[in-house]
C-alpha positions in Angstrom: 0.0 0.0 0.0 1.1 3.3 -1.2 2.0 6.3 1.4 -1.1 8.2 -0.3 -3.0 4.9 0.2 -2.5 4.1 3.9 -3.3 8.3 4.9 -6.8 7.4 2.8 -7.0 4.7 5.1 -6.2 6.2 8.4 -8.5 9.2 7.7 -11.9 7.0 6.8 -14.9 7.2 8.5 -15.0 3.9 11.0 -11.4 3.1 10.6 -9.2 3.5 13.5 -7.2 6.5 13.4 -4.2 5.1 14.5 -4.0 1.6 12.3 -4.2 2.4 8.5 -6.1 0.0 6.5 -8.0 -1.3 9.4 -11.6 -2.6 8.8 -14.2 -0.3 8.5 -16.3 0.0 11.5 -20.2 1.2 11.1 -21.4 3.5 13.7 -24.4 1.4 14.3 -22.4 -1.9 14.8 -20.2 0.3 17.1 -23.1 1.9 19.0 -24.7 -1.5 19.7 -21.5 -3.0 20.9 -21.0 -0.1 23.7 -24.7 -0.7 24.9 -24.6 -4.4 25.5 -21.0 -3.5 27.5 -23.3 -0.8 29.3 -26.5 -3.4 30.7 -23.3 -6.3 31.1 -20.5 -4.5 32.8 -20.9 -5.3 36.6 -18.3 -5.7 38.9 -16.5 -2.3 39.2 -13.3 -1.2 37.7 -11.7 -4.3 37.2 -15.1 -5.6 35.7 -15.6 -3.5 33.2 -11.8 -3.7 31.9 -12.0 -7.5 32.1 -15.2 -7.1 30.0 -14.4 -4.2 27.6 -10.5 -6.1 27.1 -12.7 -9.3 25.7 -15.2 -7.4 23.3 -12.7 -4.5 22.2 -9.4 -7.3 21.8 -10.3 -9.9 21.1 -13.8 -10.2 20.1 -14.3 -6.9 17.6 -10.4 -7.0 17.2 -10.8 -2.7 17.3 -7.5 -2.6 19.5 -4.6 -4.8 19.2 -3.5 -5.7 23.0 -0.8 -3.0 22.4 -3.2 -0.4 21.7 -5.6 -1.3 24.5 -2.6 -1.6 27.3 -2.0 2.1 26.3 -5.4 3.7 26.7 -5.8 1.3 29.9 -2.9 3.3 31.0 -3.8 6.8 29.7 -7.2 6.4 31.0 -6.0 5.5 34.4 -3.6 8.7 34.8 -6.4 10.2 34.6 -9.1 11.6 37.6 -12.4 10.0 37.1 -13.8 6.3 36.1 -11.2 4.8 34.2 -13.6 2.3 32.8 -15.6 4.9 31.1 -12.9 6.8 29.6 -11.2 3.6 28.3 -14.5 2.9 26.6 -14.7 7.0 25.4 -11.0 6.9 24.0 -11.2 3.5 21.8 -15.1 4.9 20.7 -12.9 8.1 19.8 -10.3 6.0 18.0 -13.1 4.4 15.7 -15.3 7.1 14.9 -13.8 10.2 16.5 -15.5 12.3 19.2 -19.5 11.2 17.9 -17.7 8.0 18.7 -16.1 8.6 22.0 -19.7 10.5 23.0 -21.6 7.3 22.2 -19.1 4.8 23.9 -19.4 6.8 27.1 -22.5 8.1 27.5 -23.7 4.0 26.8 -21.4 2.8 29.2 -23.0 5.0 31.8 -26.4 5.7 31.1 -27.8 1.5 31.8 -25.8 1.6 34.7 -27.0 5.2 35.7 -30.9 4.3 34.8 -30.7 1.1 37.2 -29.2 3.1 40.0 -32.0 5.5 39.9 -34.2 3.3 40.1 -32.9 1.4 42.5 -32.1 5.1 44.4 -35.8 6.0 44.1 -36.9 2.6 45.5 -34.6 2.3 48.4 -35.8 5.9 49.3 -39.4 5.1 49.5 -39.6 1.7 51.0 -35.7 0.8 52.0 -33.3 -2.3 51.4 -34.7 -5.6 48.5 -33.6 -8.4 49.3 -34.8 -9.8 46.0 -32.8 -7.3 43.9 -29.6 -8.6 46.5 -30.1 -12.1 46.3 -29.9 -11.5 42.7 -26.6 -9.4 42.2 -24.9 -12.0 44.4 -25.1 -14.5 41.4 -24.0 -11.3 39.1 -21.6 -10.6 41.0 -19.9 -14.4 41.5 -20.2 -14.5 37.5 -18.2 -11.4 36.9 -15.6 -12.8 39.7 -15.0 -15.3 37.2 -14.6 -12.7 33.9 -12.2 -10.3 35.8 -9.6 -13.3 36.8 -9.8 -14.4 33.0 -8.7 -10.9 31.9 -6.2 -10.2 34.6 -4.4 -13.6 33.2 -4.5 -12.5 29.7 -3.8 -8.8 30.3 -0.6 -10.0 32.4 0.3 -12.3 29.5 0.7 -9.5 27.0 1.7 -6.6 29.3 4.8 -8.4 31.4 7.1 -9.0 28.5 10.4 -8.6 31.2 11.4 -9.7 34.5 11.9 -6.5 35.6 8.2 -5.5 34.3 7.0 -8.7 36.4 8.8 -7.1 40.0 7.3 -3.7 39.1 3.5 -5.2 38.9 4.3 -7.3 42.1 5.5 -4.2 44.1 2.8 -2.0 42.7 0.3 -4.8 44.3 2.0 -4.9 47.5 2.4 -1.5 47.7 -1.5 -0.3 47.4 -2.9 -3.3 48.7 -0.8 -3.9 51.9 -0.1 -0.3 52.5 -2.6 1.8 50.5 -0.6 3.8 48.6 -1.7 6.5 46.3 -2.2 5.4 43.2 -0.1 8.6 41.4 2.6 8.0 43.2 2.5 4.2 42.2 2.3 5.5 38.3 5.0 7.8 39.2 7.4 5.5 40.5 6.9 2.8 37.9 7.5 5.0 34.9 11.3 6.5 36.3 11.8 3.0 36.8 10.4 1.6 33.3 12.8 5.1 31.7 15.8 3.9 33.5 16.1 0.1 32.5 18.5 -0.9 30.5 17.3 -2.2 26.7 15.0 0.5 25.9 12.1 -0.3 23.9 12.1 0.6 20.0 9.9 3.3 19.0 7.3 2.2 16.5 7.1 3.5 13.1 4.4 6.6 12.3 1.6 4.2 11.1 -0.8 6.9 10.5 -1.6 8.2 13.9 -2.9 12.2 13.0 -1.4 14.9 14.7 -2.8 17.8 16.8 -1.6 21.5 17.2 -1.6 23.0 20.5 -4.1 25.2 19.2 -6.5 22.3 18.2 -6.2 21.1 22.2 -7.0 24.4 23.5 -9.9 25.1 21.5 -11.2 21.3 22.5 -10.3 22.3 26.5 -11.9 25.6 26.0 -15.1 23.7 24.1 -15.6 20.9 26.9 -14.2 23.0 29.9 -17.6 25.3 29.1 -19.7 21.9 28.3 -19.1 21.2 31.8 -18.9 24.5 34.0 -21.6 26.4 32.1 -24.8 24.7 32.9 -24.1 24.1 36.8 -23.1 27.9 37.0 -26.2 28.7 35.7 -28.1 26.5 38.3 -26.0 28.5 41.1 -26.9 31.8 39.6 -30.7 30.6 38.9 -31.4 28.9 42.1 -28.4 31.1 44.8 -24.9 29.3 45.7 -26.9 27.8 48.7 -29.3 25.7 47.2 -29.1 21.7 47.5 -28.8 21.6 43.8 -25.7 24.3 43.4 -24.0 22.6 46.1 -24.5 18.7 44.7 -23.0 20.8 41.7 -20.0 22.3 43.2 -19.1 18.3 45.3 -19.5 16.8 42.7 -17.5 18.6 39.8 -14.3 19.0 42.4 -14.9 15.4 43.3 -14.5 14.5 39.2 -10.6 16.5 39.9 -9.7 14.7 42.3 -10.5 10.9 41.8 -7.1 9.8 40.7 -7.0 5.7 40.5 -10.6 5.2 39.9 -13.5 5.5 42.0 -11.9 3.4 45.0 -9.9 5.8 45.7 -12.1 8.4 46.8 -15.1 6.8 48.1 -13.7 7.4 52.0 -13.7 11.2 51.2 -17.1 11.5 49.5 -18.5 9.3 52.2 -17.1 11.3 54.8 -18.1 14.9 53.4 -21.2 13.2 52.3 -22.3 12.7 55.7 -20.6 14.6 58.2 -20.1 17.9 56.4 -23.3 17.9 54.2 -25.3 15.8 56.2 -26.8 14.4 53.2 -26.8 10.5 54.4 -26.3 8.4 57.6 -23.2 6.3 57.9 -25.3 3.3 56.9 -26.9 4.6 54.2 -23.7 5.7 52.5 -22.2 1.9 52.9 -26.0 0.8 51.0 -24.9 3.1 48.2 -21.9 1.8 48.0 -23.5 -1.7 48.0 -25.8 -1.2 45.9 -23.0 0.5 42.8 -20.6 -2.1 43.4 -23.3 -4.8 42.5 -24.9 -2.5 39.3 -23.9 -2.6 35.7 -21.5 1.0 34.7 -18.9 2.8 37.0 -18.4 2.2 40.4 -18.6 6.2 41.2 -22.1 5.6 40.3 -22.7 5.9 43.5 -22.6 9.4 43.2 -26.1 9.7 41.8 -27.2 7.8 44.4 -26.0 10.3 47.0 -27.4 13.4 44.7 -30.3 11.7 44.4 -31.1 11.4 48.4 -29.4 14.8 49.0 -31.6 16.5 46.8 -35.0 14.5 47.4 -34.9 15.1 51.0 -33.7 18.7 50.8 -37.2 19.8 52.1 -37.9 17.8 54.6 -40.1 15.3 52.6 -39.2 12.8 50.2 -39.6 14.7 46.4 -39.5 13.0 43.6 -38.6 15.8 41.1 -36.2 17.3 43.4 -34.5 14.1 43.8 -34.6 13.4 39.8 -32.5 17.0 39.2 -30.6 15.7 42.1 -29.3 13.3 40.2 -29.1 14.6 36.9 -27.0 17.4 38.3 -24.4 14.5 39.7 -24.0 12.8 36.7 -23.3 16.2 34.8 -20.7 16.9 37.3 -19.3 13.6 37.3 -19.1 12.3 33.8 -19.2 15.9 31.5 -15.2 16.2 32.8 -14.1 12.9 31.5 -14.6 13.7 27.9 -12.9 17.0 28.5 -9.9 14.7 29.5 -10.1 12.0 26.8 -10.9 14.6 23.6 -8.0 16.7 25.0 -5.5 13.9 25.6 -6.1 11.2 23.3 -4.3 12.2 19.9 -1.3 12.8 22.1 -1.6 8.8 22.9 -1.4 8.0 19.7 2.4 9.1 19.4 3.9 7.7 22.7 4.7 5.1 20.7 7.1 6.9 18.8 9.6 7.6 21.0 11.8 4.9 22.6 12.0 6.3 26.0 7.8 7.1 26.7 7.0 3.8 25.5 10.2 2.3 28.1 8.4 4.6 30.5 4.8 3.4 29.4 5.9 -0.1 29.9 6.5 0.4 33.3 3.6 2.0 33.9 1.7 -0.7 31.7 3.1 -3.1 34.5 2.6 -1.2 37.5 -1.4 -1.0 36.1 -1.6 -4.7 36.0 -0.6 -5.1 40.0 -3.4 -2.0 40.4 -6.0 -4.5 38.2 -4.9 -7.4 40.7 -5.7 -5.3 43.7 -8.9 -4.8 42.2 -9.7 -8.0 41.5 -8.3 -9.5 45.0 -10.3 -6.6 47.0 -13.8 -7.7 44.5 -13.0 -11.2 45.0 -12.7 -10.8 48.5 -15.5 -9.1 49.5 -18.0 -10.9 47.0 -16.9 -14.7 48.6 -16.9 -13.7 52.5 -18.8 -10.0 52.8 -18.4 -8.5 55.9 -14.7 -8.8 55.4 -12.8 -6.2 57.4 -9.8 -4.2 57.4 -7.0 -3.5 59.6 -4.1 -2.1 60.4 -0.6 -2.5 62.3 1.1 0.6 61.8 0.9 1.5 58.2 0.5 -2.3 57.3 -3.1 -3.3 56.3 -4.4 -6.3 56.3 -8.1 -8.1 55.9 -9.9 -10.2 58.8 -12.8 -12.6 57.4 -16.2 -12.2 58.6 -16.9 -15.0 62.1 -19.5 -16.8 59.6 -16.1 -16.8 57.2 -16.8 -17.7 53.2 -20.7 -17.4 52.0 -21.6 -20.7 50.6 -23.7 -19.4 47.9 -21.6 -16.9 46.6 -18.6 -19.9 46.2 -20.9 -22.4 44.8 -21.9 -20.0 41.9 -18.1 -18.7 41.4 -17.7 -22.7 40.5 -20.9 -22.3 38.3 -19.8 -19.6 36.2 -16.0 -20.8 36.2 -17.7 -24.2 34.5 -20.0 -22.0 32.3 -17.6 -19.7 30.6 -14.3 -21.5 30.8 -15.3 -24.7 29.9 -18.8 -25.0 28.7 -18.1 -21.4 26.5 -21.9 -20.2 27.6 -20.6 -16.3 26.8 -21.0 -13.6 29.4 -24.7 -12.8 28.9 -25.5 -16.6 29.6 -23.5 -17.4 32.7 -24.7 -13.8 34.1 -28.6 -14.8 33.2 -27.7 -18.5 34.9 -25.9 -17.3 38.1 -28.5 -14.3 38.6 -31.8 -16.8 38.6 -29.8 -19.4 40.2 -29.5 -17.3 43.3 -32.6 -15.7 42.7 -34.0 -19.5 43.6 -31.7 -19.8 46.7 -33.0 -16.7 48.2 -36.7 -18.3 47.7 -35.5 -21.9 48.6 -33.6 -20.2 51.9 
């Protein structure tokens, strides 16, 4: 293929930007792909990447493992749910930003319209255990789908022995001693820069280039996206109303929430409840609860809070109030991410071009993979023995199992779904149907 030939390539409509002559991708076939990964992507971060790494790699074949290791990574660096904008960049590297808005916004909006629902119900009549029996079969299927990934993520990301001691320290360090997850990133790219036997740069392959003027526009575009409609509700409503303050929260929350949702769940709990005095300490753990067992991000839980801060804001439960409530949270949550992505992502595209980022990259690549294990342990451990609790001797942590130690049903169905979709090859939407009516019957059996 000619020079002239493969820039044709690279610039068509549904072919990814970066990989000239790739095969054309509709929008439609695209669009409908990024919904089923909305209404199937339970089990928090490490979830959602175990079940976007399978459709993306190496079902659709969109991203080459190469490709998806790097926005894993870019997409991780950055604050907010690392799930969504994974799913934002590689819609953005098929069909540009309608692409990236469409693999976002269906990654969240399932997710976000079960969570209301969910918010709405718990608010009116409290706790179902129906709805919790089932998610416990949900959740012991997607237990199953995250330690598949992590295996076949590890395989293609730890090339080195070196890269295999930086994902082991990057698990010891934030799981045995909590430490922040920038710093983690940090350390792992001086290191991956500073080995010997660099890694080659890759050739141009078609990836397009952006001006700095191009990125300011696109910050200056999505920076007003985002700030403009929640200063208007300030000015409209007065910087004291529920809905301007849910506003404000929420849109310094989506700064700060470097490493994912995990990482700042203890400060939004905390502020939630003691400084707004929006929820009760229990309340805030059933929100919690009820995101980690829903399909979409973890931080979810967000709209759950806005929701219940803004319903109750008179004194009575409200239903509309409660409704803005949460529409104002996801704006202030999710609007930010594509600010990062749109701005950021054609700058991924050429890390690959220089021999000592992609060194660096590689380190950081293997430092994400001890992060995914962390997530997967900490999923693991609290879906087989809940009730799990930490503790700490100095600034070592460690977890103490529940009296009742394992739950029976939860390990019963983790066998189920290993049979199911590593031997029997039932597919994800099978083995989660299976394990969710499976424990739907226990509960009634019980």
């Amino acid at each position: 293929m000619s020079a002239e030939q493969e820039k044709g390539a690279a610039l068509t409509p549904g072919c990814s930007p970066g990989r000239a002559g790739a095969v054309p991708v509709s929008f439609a076939a695209a669009f409908k792909v990024w919904t089923r990964i909305g209404f199937l992507s339970f089990g928090g971060p490490a979830g959602q990447i175990a079940l976007m790494h399978r459709e993306i790699v190496e079902e659709q074949k969109w991203l080459t493992e190469d490709e998806f290791l790097n926005a894993l990574n870019f997409s991780m660096l950055l604050p907010g749910p690392e799930a969504m904008q994974l799913a934002t960049y590689s819609g953005w590297r098929l069909h540009g930003i309608p692409g990236g808005l469409a693999a976002g916004l269906m990654v969240v909006i399932p997710g976000a319209l079960v969570v209301l629902a969910l918010s709405i119900v718990y608010a009116v009549f409290g706790q179902v255990p129906l709805v919790e029996a089932a998610f416990i079969g949900i959740k012991a299927a997607v237990l199953v789908i995250v330690i598949e990934a992590l295996l076949k993520i590890s395989k293609h990301a730890l090339h080195k022995a070196a890269h295999w001691i930086i994902a082991a320290a990057a698990f010891i360090a934030i799981f045995f001693f909590d430490v922040p997850f920038p710093l983690i990133v940090l350390g792992a790219g001086i290191i991956g820069f500073l080995l010997p036997g660099r890694a080659e740069a890759s050739v141009d392959d078609g990836a397009p280039g952006v001006s700095i003027g191009d990125t300011v526009k696109t910050i200056a575009t999505w920076l007003s996206i985002w700030i403009l409609p929640l200063l208007a509700i300030a000015l409209l409503l007065g910087p004291d109303h529920v809905l301007a303050q849910i506003g404000l929260f929420f849109s310094k929350l989506a700064v700060v929430t470097f490493g994912g949702a995990y990482a700042v769940l203890a400060y939004m709990g905390q502020a939630a409840v003691e400084t707004h005095g929006w929820l009760n300490p229990g309340e805030m753990l059933d929100g919690l609860g009820l995101a980690e067992t829903t399909p979409g991000p973890l931080i979810l839980v967000t709209e759950f809070v806005g929701y219940l801060a803004a319903a109750r804001s008179s004194g009575e439960h409200s239903l509309l109030m409660g409704l803005a409530g949460a529409a104002v949270t996801l704006w202030a949550t999710f609007a930010p991410c594509f600010l990062w992505i749109f701005a950021g992502a054609p700058y991924v595209e050429r890390i690959g071009q220089s021999a000592k980022l992609k060194a660096a990259l590689q380190g950081i690549t293997a430092a994400v993979v001890g992060v995914i294990l962390n997530l997967s342990l900490w999923f693991s451990l609290h879906v087989l023995m809940p009730g799990i609790e930490q503790r700490w001797v100095g600034i070592f942590r460690y977890w103490v199992p529940p009296e009742s130690g394992a739950d029976l049903v939860a390990v019963v169905l983790s066998v189920v779904a290993l049979i199911a979709l590593l031997f029997l090859k039932q597919g994800v939407i099978r083995t989660l149907t299976l394990c969710a009516g499976l424990a739907t019957l226990w509960h009634f059996v019980g």
